[in-house]
C-alpha positions as CSV (number, residue, x, y, z in Angstrom):
1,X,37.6,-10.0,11.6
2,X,34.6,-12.0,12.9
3,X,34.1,-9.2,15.8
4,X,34.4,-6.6,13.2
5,X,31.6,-8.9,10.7
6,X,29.2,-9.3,14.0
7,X,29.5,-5.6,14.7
8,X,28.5,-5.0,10.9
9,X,25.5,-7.2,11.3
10,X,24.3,-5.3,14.5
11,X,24.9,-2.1,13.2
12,X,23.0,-2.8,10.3
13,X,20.1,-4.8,12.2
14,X,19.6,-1.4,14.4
15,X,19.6,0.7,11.2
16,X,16.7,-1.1,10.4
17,X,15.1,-1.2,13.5
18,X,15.6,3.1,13.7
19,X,13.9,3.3,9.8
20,X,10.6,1.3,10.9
21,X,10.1,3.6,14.2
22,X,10.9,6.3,11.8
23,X,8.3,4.9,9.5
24,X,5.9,4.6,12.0
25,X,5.9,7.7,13.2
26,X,5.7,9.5,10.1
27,X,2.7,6.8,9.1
28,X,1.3,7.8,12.2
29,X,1.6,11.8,11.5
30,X,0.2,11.3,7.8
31,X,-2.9,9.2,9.4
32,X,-3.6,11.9,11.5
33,X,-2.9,14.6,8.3
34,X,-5.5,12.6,6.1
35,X,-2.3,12.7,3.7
36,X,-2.7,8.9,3.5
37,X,-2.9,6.8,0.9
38,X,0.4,6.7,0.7
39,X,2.8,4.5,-1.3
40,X,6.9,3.9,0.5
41,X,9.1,3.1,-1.4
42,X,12.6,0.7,-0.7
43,X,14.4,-0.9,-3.5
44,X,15.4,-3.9,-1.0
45,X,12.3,-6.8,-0.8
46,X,13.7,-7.7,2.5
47,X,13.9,-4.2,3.6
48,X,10.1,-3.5,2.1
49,X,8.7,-6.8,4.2
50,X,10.7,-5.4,7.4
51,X,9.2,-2.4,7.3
52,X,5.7,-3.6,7.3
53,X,6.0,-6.1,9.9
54,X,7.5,-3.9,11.8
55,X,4.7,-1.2,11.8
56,X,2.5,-3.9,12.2
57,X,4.0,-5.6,15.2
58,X,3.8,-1.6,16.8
59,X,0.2,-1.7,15.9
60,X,-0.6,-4.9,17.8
61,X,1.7,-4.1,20.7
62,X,0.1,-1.0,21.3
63,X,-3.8,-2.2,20.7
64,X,-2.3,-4.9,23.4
65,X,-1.1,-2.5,26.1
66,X,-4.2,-0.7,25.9
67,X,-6.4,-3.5,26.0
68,X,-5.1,-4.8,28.9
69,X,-5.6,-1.6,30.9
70,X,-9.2,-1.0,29.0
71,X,-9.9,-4.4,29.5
72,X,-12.6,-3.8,32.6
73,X,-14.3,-1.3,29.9
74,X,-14.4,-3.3,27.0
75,X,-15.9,-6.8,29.3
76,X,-18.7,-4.0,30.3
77,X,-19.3,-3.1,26.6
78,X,-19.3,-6.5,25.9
79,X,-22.1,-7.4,28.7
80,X,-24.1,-4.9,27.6
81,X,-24.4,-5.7,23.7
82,X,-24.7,-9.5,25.3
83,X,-27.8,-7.9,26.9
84,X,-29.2,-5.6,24.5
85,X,-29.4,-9.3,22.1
86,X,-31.0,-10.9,24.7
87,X,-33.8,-8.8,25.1
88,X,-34.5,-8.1,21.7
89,X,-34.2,-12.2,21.1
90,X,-37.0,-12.9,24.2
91,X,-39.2,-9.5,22.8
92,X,-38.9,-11.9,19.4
93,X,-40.0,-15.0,21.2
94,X,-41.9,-13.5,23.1
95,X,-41.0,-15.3,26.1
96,X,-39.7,-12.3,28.2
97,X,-42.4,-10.3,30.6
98,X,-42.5,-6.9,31.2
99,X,-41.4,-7.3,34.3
100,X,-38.0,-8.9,33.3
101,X,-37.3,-6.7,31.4
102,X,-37.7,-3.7,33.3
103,X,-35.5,-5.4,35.5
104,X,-33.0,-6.0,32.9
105,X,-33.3,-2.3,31.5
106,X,-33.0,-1.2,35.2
107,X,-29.3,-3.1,35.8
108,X,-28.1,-1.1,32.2
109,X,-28.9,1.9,33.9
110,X,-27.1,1.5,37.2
111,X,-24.0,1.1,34.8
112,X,-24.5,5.1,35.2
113,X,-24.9,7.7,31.9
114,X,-21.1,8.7,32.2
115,X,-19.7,5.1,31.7
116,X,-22.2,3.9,29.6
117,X,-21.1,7.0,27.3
118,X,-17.8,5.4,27.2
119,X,-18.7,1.8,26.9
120,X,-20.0,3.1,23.7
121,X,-16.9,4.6,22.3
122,X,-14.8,1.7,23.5
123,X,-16.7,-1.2,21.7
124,X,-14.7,-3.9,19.9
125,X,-15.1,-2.4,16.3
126,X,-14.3,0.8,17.6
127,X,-11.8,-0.2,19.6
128,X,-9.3,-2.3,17.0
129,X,-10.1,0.9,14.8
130,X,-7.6,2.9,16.8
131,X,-4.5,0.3,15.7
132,X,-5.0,0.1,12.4
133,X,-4.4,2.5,9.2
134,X,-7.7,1.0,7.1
135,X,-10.1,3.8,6.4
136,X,-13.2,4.0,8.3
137,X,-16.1,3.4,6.0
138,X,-14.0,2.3,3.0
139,X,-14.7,-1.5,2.2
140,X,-16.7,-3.8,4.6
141,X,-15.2,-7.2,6.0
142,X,-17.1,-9.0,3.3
143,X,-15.2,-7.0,0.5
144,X,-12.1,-8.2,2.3
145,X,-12.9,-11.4,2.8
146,X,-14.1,-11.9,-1.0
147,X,-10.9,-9.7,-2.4
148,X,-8.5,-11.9,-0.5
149,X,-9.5,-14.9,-1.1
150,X,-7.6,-16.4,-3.2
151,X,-4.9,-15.3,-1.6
152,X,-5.6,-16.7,1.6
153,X,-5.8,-20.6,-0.3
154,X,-2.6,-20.4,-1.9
155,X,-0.9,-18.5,1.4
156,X,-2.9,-19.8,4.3
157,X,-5.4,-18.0,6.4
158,X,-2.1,-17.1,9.1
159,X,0.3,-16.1,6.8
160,X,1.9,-12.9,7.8
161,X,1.4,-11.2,5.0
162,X,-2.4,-11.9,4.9
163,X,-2.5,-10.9,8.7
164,X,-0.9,-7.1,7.6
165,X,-3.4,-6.7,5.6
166,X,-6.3,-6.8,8.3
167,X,-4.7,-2.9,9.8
168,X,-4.7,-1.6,6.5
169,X,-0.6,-2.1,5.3
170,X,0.1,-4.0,2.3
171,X,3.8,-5.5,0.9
172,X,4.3,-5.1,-3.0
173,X,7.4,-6.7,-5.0
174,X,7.9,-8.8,-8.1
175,X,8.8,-11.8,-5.2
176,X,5.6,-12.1,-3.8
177,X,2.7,-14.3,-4.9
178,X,1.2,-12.8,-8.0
179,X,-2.5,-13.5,-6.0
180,X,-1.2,-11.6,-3.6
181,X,-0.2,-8.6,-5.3
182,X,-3.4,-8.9,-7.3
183,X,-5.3,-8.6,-3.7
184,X,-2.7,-5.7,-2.4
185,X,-3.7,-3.8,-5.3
186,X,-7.7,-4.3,-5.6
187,X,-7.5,-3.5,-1.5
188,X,-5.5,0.2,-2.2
189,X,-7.6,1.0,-4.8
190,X,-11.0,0.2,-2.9
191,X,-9.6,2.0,-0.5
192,X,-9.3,-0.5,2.0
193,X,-5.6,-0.3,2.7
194,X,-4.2,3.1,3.6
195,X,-0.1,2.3,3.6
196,X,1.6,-0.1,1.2
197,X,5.6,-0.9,0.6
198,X,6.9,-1.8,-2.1
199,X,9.8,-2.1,-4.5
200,X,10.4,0.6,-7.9
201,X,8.1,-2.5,-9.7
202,X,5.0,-0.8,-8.4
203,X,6.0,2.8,-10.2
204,X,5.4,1.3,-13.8
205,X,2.3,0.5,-15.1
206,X,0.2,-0.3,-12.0
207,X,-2.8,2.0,-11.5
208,X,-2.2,2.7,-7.8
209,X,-2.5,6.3,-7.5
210,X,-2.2,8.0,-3.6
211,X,-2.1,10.9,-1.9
212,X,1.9,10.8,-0.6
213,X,5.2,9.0,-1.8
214,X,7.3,8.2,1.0
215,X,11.4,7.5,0.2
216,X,12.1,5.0,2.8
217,X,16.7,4.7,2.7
218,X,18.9,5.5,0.4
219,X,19.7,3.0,-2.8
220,X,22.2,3.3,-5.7
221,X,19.4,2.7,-8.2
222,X,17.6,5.6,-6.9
223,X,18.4,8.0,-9.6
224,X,16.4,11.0,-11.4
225,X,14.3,8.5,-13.2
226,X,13.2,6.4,-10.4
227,X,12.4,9.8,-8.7
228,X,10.0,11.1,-11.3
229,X,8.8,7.9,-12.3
230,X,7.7,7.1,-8.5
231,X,7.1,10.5,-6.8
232,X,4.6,11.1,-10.0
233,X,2.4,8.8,-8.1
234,X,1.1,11.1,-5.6
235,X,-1.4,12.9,-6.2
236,X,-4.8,11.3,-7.8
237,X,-6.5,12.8,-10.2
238,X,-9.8,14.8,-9.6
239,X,-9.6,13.8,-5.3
240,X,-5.9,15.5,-4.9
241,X,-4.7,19.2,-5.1
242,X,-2.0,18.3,-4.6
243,X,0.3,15.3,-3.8
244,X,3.3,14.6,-0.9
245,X,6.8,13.5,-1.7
246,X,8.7,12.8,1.5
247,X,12.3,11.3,1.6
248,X,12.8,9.4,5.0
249,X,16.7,8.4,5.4
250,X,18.2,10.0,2.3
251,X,21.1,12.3,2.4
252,X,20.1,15.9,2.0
253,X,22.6,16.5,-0.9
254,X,20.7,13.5,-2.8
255,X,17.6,15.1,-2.3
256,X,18.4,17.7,-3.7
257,X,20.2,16.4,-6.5
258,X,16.7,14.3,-7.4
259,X,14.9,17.4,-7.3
260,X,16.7,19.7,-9.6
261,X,18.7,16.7,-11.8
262,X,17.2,16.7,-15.2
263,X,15.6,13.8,-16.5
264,X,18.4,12.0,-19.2
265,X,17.2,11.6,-22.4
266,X,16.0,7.9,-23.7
267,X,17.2,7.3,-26.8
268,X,15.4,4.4,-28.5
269,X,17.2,1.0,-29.8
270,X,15.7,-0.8,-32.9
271,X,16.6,-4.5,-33.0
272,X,17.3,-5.2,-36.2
273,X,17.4,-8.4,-37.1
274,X,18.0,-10.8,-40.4
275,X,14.5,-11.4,-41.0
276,X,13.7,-7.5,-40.0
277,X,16.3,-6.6,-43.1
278,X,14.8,-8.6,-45.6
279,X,12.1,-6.8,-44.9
280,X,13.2,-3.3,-45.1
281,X,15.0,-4.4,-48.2
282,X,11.4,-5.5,-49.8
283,X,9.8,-2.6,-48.5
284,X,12.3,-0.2,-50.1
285,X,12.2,-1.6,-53.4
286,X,7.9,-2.5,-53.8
287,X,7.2,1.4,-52.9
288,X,8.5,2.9,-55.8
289,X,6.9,0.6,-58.4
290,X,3.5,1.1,-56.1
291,X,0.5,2.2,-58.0
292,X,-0.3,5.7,-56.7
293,X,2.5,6.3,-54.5
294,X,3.5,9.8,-55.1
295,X,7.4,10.9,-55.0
296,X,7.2,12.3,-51.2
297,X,5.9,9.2,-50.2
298,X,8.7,7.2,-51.6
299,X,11.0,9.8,-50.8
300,X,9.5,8.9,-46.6
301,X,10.1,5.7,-47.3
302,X,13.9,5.6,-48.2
303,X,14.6,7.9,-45.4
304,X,12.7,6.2,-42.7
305,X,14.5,2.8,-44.3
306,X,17.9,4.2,-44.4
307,X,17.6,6.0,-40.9
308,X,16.8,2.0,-39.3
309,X,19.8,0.8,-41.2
310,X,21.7,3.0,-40.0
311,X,21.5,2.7,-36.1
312,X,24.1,0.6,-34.8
């Protein structure tokens, strides 16, 4: 029995592992589709918090790997910014002669046209932009700063969570800090995050439109109503055409149950309780002696009354 419960474990541990490169590659393909915002959706918190470190953690492995074989080019871009300051500092002081600087002008040069092409498109900025999902353009490290942080006090500056948030993924459940949703939310709707994962809390009555809905695994609670209620948040008004449903995990014969169920209908239930009676009772016996109130209206009244008593 213990093998059999280890085995379990594993199994499930590399289920988990499969959905995030999964995830990531479809996060990827939607980058590169412009079909992001988009908005994934696992009923598990564990599962939700998995998924985004995961992505992360492939983010920084791969920004990693390439620095370290970029990392002659990006020491050159950095000299020559290092240079460009320093002559503009000594043309402010006026301390630098012509002379110096030609010299220094002539040693940017020799770098050569071709490399100094691509020292420009493999600056720092540029660079980190290539491992992260934030939209270029879309809120300015000063917005960040100021959306997260109060956040950041309650968490800490290293917190994980705050750290996802730098490459543009968010986390959104009902367990997290309530700052920290607050932040999650402000940052998707600037624009600033691109990719957030979260539990079926975020489908009701959070403004947090996007472009694609993404069904991350299979759940029993993922019925027809938690379909419509969270795949009718893609697609944002007056920026969409259209929006993206995509199911990741889920059995096809679910799908397509989701897709063509019907949605039940919600029948309402009126607590009625002593103090709601007595006032029923009052109501039904003061309309009739009302000055002015016609015979339809009393007539309304009794049958609105009698309908509430009447529900069990």
């Amino acid at each position: 029995p213990g093998s059999a419960a280890g085995g379990g474990k594993a199994a499930a541990k590399e289920g988990k592992d499969a959905l995030v490169d999964k995830l990531f590659r479809l996060a990827c393909g939607l980058h590169r589709q412009d079909r992001l915002p988009a908005v994934v959706f696992n009923f598990d918190r564990a599962i939700c918090e998995k998924l985004a470190f995961g992505m992360s953690d492939k983010l920084t492995q791969a920004e990693e790997m390439m620095r370290s074989e970029h990392a002659k080019t990006l020491k050159k871009s950095a000299d020559k910014t290092s240079q460009k300051e320093k002559i503009q500092k000594r043309n402010r002081d006026k301390v630098l002669s012509d002379k110096k600087e030609e010299a220094l002008l002539q040693d940017m040069a020799e770098m050569g046209e071709d490399s100094l092409a691509d020292i420009m498109s493999m600056d720092e900025l540029t660079f980190r932009a290539q491992f992260s999902f934030v939209q270029e353009g879309r809120g300015s490290a000063h917005d960040f700063e100021r959306i997260t942080e109060s956040a950041r006090k309650v968490m800490g500056e290293g917190h994980p969570l705050i750290q996802i948030l730098r490459r543009g993924i968010g986390v959104h459940h009902s367990g997290l800090q309530n700052k920290y949703r607050m932040a999650v939310e402000m940052l998707f709707r600037c624009g600033f995050l691109r990719l957030v994962v979260a539990t079926e809390t975020l489908a009701y009555g959070i403004n947090m439109p996007c472009r694609s809905v993404v069904f991350a695994g299979d759940h029993v609670s993922l019925n027809s109503i938690q379909y419509q209620q969270m795949s009718g948040r893609a697609g944002r008004r007056g920026l969409d055409v259209l929006g993206h449903v995509i199911f990741l995990d889920v059995p096809q014969h679910k799908m397509h149950r989701l897709v063509v169920a019907p949605v039940p209908s919600l029948q309402g239930h009126f607590p009625l309780s002593a103090s709601s009676l007595l006032r029923l009772i009052s109501l039904l016996t003061a309309v009739p002696r009302a000055r002015g109130a016609s015979p339809e209206v009393v007539r309304l009244v009794k049958g609105a009354v009698c309908r509430a008593l009447r529900q069990p």
